[in-house]
DOFIKOL-427162 format. One record per residue (C-alpha): residue in one letter; y, x, z. Coordinates in steps of 0.5 Angstrom, whole numbers, plus 500, padded with zeros to 3 digits. Layout:
REM residues N
AYXZ...
***
This chain:
REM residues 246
X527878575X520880575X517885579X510889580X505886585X499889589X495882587X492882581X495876577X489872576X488871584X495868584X493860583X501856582X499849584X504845581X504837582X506833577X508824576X510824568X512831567X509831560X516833557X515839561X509841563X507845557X513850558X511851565X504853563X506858558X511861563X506861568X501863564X505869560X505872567X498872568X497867573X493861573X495854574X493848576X495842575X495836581X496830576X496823580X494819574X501820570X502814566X506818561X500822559X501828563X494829565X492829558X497834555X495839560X487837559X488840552X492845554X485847559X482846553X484853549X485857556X480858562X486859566X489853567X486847570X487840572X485836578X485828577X488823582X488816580X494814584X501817587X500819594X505824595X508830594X504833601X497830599X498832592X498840594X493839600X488837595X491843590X490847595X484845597X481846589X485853590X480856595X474853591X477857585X477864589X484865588X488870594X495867594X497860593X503859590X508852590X512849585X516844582X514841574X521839572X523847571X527847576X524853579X524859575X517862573X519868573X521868580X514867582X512875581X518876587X514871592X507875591X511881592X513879598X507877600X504883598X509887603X506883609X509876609X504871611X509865606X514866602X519862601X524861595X530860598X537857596X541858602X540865604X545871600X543871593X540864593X544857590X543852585X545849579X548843577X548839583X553834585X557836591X553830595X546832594X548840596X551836603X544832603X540838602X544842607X544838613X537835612X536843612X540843619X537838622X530840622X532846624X536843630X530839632X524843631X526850632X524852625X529859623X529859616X534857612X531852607X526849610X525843605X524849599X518847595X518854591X513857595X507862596X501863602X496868603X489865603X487866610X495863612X493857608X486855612X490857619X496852617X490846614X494842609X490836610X492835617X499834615X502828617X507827612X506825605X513826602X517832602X516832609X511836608X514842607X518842613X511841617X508847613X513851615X514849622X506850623X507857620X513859625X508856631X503859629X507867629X505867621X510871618X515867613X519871609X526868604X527870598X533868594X532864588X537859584X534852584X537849577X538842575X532839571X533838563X528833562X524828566X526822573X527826579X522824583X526824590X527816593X530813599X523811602X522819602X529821605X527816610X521818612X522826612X528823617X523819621X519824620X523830623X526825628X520824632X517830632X524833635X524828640X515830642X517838641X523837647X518832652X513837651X518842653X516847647X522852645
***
């Protein structure tokens, strides 16, 4: 359900990675696009011609554009380099989501609420009151569950779902957190963000949203970036207790 924000729709910029998303990035444009929002595309030289689809689609609209990587880095270097592109575009809210249409755009107007009534990160949650997915195996629910537990067992993190990539960021909030310093490349990634958000006393705000199935298209979670979000949060734990932080 949509919702009226404080922000004008065009300082909202939604960066939405995309690896042979062609099947489905038309329609997130036009969803994004309907609300007002501008969208970049961060396209890591999608072999199915994903780039170019939305090359034409920038083509009829100044409110879209796209950033050409030449190879798969990553879902975390994806989005530091869209980030990084945001702040030279001038937008005041800088949106995350997910190119298979397993996040709702029309949700994207309650993450900008929220960051208009003082959160400095809003995030799209599956697992608060309200929140929850759709047309997932009981496996993935568990993996996804434990995974959010486990990070916040070992690094302290509050939040329920640390791993959601449906999320929004203040402007400054972006340059205090520094995207590019990250260490993680894979959905890790989000994990770090928010850790370095609840280090840093930034205000992060849940928002229940439904996380659905993707229609069409390869998901694009694997084994090597399971490993690594494990590896990951691991060792990280294991630093944060020698250093003896909270």
């Amino acid at each position: 359900m949509s919702e009226a924000t404080d922000t004008r729709p065009d300082d909202v910029i939604v960066i939405v990675p995309t690896y042979n998303e062609a099947a489905n990035i038309a329609a997130v444009a036009e969803a994004v696009r309907s609300q007002g929002f501008r969208l970049l595309v961060v396209d890591d030289g999608s072999p199915d011609g994903t780039g170019a689809v939305v090359d034409v689609l920038a083509s009829h609209d100044s409110g879209i554009s796209v950033l050409h990587r030449i190879e798969k880095a990553g879902l975390g270097r994806a989005y530091a380099a869209g980030f990084a592109a945001a702040r030279e575009l001038g937008g005041a809210v800088f949106c995350e989501m997910d190119a298979d249409l397993s996040h709702d755009p029309h949700d994207l107007p309650r993450l900008v609420a929220a960051i208009d009534d003082g959160a400095d990160v809003a995030i799209g949650s599956r697992y608060v009151p309200g929140g929850g997915t759709e047309g997932w195996s009981w496996h993935r629910y568990a993996i996804s569950r434990v995974g959010n537990r486990y990070a916040g067992f070992m690094l302290g993190i509050s939040i329920h779902d640390a791993t959601a990539g449906f999320r929004a960021y203040r402007r400054d909030a972006i340059e205090r957190l520094d995207p590019a310093s990250c260490e993680a490349s894979g959905y890790a990634f989000q994990v770090e963000m928010v850790w370095r958000a609840q280090i840093a006393g930034l205000t992060v705000t849940e928002v229940p949203i439904r996380f659905r199935e993707r229609e069409a298209g390869v998901s694009k979670m694997s084994m090597s970036v399971s490993v690594e979000a494990m590896r990951l949060v691991t060792r990280w734990g294991w630093e944060r207790r020698v250093r003896g932080k909270k």
